[in-house]
C-alpha positions as CSV (number, residue, x, y, z in Angstrom):
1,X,-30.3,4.8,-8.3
2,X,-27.8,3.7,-10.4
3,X,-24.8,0.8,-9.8
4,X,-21.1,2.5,-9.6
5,X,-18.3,0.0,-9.8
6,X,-15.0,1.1,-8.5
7,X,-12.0,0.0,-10.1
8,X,-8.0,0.4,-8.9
9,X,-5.0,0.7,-11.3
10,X,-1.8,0.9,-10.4
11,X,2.4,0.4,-10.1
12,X,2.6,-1.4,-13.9
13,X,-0.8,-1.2,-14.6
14,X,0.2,2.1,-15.8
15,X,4.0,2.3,-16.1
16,X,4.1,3.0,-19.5
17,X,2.4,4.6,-22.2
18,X,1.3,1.3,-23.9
19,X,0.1,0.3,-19.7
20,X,-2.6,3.4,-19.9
21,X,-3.6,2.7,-23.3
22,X,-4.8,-1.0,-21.8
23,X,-6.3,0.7,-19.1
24,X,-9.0,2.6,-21.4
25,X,-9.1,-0.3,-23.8
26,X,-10.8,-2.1,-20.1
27,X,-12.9,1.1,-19.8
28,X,-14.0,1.6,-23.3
29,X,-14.8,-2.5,-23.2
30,X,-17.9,-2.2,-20.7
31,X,-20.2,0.7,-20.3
32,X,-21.5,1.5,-16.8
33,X,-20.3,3.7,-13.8
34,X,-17.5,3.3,-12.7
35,X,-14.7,5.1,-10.1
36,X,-11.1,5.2,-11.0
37,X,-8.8,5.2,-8.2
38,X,-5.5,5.5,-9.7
39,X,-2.1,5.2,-7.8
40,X,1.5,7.0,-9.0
41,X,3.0,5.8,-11.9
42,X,5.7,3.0,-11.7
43,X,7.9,3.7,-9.1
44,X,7.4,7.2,-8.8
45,X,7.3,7.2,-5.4
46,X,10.1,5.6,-4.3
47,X,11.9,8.3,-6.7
48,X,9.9,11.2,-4.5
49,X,11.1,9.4,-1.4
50,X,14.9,9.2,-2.5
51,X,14.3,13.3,-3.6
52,X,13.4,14.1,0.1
53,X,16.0,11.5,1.8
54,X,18.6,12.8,-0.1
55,X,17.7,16.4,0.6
56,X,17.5,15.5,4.2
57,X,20.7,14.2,4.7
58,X,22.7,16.2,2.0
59,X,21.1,19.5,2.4
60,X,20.5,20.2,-1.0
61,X,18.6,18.8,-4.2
62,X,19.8,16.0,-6.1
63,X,18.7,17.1,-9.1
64,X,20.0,14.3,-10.8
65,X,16.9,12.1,-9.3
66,X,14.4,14.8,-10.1
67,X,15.3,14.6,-14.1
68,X,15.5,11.1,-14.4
69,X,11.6,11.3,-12.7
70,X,10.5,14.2,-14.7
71,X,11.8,12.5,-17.8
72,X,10.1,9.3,-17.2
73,X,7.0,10.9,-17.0
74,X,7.8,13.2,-20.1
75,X,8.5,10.1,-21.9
76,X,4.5,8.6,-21.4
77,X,3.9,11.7,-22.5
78,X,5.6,11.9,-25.9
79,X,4.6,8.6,-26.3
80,X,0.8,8.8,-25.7
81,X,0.9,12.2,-27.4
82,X,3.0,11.9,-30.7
83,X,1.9,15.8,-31.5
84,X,2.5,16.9,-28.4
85,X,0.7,18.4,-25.4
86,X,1.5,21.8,-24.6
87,X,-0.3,21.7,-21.5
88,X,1.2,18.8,-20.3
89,X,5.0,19.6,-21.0
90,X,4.2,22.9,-19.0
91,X,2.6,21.0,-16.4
92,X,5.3,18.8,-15.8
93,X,8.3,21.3,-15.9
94,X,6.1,23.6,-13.3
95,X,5.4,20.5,-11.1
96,X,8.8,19.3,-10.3
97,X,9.9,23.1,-10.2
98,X,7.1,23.3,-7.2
99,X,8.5,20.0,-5.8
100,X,12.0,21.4,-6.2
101,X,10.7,25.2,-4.2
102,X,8.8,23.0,-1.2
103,X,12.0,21.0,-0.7
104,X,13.9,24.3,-0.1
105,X,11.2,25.9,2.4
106,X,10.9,22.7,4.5
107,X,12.6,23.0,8.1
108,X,14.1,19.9,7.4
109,X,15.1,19.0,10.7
110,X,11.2,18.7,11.9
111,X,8.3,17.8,11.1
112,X,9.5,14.9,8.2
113,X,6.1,12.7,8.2
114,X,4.9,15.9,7.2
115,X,6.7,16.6,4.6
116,X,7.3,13.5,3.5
117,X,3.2,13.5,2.6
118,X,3.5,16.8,0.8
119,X,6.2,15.6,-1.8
120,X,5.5,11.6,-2.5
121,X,1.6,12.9,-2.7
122,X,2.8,14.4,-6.3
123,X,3.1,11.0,-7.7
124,X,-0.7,10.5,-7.9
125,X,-1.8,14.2,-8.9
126,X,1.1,13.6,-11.5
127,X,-0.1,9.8,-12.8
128,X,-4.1,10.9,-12.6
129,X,-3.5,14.2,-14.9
130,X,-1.5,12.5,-17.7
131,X,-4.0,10.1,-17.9
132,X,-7.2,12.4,-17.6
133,X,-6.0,14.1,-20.9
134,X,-5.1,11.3,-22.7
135,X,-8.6,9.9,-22.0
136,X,-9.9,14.0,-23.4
137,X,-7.4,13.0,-26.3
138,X,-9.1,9.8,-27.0
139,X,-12.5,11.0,-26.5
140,X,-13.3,9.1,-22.8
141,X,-15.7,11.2,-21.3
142,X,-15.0,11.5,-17.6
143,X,-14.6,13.8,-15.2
144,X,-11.2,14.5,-13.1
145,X,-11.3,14.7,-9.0
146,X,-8.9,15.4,-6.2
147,X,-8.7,12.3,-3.3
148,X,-8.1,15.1,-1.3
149,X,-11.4,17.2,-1.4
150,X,-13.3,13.6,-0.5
151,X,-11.4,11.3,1.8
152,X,-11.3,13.1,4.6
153,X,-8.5,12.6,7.4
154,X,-6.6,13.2,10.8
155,X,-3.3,15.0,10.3
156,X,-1.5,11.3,11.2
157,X,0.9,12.1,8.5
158,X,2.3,8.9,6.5
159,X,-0.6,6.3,8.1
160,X,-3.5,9.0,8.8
161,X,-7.0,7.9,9.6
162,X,-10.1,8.3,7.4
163,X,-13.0,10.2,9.3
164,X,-15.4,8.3,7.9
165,X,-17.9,11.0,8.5
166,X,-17.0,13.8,7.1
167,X,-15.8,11.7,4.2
168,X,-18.9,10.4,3.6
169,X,-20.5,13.8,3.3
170,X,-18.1,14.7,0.8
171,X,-18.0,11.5,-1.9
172,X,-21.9,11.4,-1.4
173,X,-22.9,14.9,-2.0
174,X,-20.1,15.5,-4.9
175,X,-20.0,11.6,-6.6
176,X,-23.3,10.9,-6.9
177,X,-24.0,14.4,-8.6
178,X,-20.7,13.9,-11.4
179,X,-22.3,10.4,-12.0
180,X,-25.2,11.7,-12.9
181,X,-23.9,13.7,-16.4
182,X,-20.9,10.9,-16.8
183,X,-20.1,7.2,-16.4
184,X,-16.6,7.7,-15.5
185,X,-14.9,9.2,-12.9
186,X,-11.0,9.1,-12.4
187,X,-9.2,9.7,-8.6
188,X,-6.2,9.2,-6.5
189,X,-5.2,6.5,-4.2
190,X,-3.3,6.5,-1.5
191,X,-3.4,10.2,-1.0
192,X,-6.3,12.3,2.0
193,X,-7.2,15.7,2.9
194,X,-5.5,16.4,6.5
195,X,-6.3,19.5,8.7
196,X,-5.8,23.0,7.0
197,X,-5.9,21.0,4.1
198,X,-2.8,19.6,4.6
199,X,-2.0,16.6,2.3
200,X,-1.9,13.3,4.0
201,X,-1.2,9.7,2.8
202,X,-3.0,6.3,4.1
203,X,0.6,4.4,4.4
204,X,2.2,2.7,1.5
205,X,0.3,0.9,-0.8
206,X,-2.7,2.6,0.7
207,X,-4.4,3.0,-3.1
208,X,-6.4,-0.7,-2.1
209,X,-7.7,1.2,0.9
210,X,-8.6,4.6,-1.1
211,X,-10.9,2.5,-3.6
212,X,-12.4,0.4,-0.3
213,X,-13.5,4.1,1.3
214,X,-14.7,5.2,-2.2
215,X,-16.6,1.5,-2.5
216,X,-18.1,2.0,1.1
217,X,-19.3,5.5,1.0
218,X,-20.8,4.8,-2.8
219,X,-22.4,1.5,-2.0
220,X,-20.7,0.4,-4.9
221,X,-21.8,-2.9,-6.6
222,X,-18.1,-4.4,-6.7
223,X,-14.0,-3.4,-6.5
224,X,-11.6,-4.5,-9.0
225,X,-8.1,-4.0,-8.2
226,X,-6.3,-4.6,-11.2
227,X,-2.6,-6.4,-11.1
228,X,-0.3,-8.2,-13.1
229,X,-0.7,-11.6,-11.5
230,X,-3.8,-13.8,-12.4
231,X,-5.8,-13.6,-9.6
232,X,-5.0,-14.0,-6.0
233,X,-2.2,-16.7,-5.7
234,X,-1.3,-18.9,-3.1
235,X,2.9,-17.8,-2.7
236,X,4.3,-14.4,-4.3
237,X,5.8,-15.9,-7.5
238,X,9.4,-14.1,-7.0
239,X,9.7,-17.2,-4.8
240,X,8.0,-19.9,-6.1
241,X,7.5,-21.1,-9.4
242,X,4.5,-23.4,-9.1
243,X,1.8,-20.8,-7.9
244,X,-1.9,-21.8,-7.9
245,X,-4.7,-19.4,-8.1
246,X,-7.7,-19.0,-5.8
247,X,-11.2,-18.6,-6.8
248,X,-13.0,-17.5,-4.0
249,X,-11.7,-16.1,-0.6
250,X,-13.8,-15.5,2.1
251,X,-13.0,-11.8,4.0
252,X,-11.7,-13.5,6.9
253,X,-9.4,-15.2,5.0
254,X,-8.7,-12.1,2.8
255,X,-7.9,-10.4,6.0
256,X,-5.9,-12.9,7.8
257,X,-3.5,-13.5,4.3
258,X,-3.3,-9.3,4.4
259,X,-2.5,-9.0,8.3
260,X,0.9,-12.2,7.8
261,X,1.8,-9.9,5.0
262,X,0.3,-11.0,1.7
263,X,1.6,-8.2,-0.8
264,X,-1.4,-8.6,-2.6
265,X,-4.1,-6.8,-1.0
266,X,-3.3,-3.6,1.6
267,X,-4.5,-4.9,5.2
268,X,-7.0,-1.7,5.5
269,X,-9.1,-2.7,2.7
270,X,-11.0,-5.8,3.2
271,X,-13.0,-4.7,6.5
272,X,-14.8,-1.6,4.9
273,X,-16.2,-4.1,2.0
274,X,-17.1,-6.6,4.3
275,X,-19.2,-4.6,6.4
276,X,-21.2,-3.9,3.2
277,X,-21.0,-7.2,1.5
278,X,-19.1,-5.7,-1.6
279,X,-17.2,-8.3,-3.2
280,X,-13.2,-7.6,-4.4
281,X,-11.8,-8.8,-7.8
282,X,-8.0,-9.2,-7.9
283,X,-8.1,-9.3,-12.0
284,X,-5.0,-9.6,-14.3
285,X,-5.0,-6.2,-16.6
286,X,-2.8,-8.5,-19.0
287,X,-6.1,-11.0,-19.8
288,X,-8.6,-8.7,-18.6
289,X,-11.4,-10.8,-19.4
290,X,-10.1,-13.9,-17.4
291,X,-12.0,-14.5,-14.2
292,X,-9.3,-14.1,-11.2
293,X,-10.3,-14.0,-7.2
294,X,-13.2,-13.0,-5.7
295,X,-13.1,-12.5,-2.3
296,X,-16.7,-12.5,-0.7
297,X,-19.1,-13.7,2.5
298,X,-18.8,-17.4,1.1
299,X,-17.9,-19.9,3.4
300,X,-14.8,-21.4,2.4
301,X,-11.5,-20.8,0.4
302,X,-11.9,-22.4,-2.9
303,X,-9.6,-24.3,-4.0
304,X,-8.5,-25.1,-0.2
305,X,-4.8,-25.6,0.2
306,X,-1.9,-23.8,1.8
307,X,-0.4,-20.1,1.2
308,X,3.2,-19.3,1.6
309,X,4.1,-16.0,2.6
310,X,7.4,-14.5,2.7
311,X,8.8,-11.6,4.6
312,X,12.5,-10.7,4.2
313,X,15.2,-8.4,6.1
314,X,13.1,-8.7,9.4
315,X,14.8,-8.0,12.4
316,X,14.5,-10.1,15.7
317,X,15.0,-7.6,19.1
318,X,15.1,-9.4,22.4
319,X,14.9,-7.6,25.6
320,X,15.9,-8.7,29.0
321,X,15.1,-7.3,32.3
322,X,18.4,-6.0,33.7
323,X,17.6,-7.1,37.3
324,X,16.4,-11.0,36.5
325,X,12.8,-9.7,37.4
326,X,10.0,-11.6,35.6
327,X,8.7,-9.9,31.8
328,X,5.5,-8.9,33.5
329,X,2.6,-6.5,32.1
330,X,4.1,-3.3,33.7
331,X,7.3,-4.1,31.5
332,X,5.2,-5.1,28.3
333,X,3.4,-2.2,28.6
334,X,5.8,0.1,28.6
335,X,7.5,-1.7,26.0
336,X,5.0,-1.7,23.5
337,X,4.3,2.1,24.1
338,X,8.1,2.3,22.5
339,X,7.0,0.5,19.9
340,X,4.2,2.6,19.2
341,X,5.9,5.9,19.5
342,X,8.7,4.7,17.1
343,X,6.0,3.1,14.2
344,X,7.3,0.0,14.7
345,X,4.9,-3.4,13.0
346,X,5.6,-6.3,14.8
347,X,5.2,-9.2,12.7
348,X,5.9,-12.0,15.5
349,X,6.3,-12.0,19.6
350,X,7.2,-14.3,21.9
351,X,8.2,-14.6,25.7
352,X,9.3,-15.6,28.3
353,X,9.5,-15.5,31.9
354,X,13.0,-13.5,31.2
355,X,12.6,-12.5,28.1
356,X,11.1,-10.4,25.1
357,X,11.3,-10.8,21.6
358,X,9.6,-9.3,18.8
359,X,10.5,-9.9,14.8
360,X,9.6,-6.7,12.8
361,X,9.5,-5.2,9.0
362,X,12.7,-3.0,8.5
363,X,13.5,0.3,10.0
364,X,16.5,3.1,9.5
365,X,19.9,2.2,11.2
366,X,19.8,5.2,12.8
367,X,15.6,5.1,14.2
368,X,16.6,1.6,15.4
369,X,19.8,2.4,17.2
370,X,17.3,5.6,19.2
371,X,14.9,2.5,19.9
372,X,17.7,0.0,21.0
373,X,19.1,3.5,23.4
374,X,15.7,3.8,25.1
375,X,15.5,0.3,26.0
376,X,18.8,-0.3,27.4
377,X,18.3,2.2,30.1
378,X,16.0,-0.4,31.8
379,X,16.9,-4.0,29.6
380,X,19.8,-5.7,28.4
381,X,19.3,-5.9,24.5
382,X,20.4,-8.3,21.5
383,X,19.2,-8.3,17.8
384,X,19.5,-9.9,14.6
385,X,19.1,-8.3,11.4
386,X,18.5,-10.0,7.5
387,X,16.1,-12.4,9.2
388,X,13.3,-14.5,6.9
389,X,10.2,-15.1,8.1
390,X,8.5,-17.5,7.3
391,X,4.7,-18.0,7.1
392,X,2.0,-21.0,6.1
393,X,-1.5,-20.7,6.2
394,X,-3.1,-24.0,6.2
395,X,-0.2,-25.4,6.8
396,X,0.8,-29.2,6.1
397,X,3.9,-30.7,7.9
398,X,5.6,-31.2,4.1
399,X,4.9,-28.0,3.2
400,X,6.6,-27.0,6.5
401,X,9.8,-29.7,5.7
402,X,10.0,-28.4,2.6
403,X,10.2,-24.6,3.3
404,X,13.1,-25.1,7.0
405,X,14.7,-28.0,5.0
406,X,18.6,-26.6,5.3
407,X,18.1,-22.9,7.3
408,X,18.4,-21.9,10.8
409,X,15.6,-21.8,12.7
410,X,15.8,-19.4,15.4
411,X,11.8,-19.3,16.1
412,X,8.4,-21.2,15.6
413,X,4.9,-20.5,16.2
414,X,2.2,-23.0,15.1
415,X,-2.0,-22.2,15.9
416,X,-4.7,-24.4,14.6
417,X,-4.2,-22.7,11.0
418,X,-1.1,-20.6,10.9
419,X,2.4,-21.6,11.5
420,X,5.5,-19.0,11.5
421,X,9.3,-19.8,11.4
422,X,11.7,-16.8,11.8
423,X,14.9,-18.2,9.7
424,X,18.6,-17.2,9.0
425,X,19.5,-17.9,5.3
């Protein structure tokens, strides 16, 4: 039996034509078996999101953002292709054209998780074929699959779950037989096959998780998820300038930096490795041969010191019984189950005897104005929107000085490891 490596590229690790050209310079440097899973071209999907928002709220296409997509990617094209590629130019112009058709069958007034899966799902099937024939062009012998025919899903549309089953059935009977006849194999992240073959997606970012199901079902030897940061760093360098590198992470660790909101890994993935003992590299695809993370069994975090992790526009809701009654279990319940219903990731809680408060990632005006309705038939209601918050893992009171020095503090947790501050800036 042979040893498959799995391997993630993604956002600027192929943006541009002189990106992919990197990423088969890292193939072509090391021979063995290895697993693509490739996610949508620089911000492709955010342009397939404003495509559908716009149609949804103007009732037509803005055609505007579909050229300025479809000439980004004709652009990687030209440039990877100096000849030409007839099959990709037609490719292309068809694809949008499709995107363009779907838009104008949708019901637009139901069913937009739904739909919402079937359009932004383009951006990997887009990113994966242009670079499939520049790697024929090149000479890369691989072979080309579809995410969808092998990770398997519920018809949760936007976050759907893997059945693990059925998609283990799939990647083992159909992987294992491509690897045998070539060493490379190229996917999709982020991207499932739903009921009726319905296109889902795993939630955003959800490329990590798609190469953590691949690694799992293959009993792969290792993941690399390729970025353009070092390794895995101790604060998001948009905000600090003095980031230090980790070594080694153990998967607890891994998992707790994910869950506070570390952009670095998606929260889904760790768990699947660590139930298999596969170890994750976070690896610069700038310096490809420098070390970065790994994040294993070991013991310890190595080198140990704190991690700063910020998360901005949060919004702070606090809900008060209208009677003066105690926040009790029945009322939690009930409350959370709202939560639920409306997709809402609560980031921070805390309450009282009279009161409720939750701090969560941004949602629509509109979705949280419905949410706000519902409660106030049974609560009295206040929010706060732009909010920071504020987290430290292995924190150190200076580190904490530092970080509150000169903002409003409206909340603070501390545990044994973790402390939180919600802040106004």
């Amino acid at each position: 039996m042979f040893e498959i490596f799995v391997e993630k590229f993604g956002g600027a690790s192929v943006n541009s034509a002189e990106a992919i050209r990197n990423v088969a310079s890292i193939i072509l440097s090391e021979k063995k078996k290895r697993l693509i899973v490739v996610s949508a071209m620089g911000k492709t999907t955010n342009s397939l999101e404003l495509v559908l928002n716009s149609f949804v709220e103007k009732k037509t296409i803005d055609e505007s953002i579909i050229e300025n997509s479809k000439n980004y990617h004709k652009e990687i094209i030209n440039n990877l292709f100096p000849k030409g590629n007839e099959y990709l130019e037609t490719y292309i112009e068809n694809t949008y054209k499709e995107i363009e058709e779907k838009l104008l069958s949708y019901n637009i007034d139901k069913n937009y998780d739904k739909n919402y899966d079937s359009i932004v799902s383009y951006g990997e099937i887009i990113g994966t074929t242009i670079i499939s024939k520049y790697f024929e062009e090149i000479g890369l012998e691989h072979s080309f699959v579809l995410a969808t025919n092998h990770i398997k899903t519920n018809n949760s549309y936007r976050r759907a779950k893997v059945l693990w089953g059925d998609t283990q059935k799939n990647i083992t009977k159909s992987i294992l037989t491509i690897f045998e006849s070539v060493d490379t194999i190229i996917t999709q992240g982020f991207i499932g096959g739903g009921e009726n073959n319905e296109t889902t997606t795993l939630g955003r970012e959800g490329s990590d998780f798609s190469a953590a199901v691949f690694a799992y079902c293959l009993r792969a030897k290792s993941v690399t998820i390729w970025k353009d940061v070092p390794g895995l760093l101790n604060a998001d360098p948009k905000y600090f300038e003095d980031t230090r590198k980790f070594e080694q992470v153990p998967y607890s660790e891994a998992i707790e930096l994910s869950y506070y909101g570390a952009s670095i890994i998606h929260p889904k993935t760790i768990k699947p490795l660590e139930n298999l003992s596969i170890p994750l590299y976070v690896k610069s695809f700038l310096s490809p041969k420098d070390e970065g993370t790994r994040i294993d069994c070991c013991s310890n975090t190595k080198p140990l010191m704190p991690s700063y992790i910020f998360k901005d526009n949060q919004t702070l809701l606090s809900i008060f019984p209208k009677d003066f009654s105690f926040v009790v279990e029945e009322n939690l319940s009930n409350i959370f189950a709202l939560f639920a219903r409306y997709g809402i990731k609560i980031n921070l809680m805390q309450n009282s005897a009279l009161s409720y408060s939750v701090c969560f990632d941004p949602i629509k005006d509109d979705l949280l104005q419905r949410l706000i309705t519902e409660l106030s038939v049974s609560y009295s209601v206040k929010y706060n929107r732009n909010l920071r918050l504020i987290t430290i893992r292995r924190y150190t009171e200076d580190a904490i000085r530092n970080l509150i020095k000169g903002k409003k503090l409206i909340i603070e947790q501390r545990s044994r490891l973790t402390a939180q501050f919600l802040v106004k800036l």
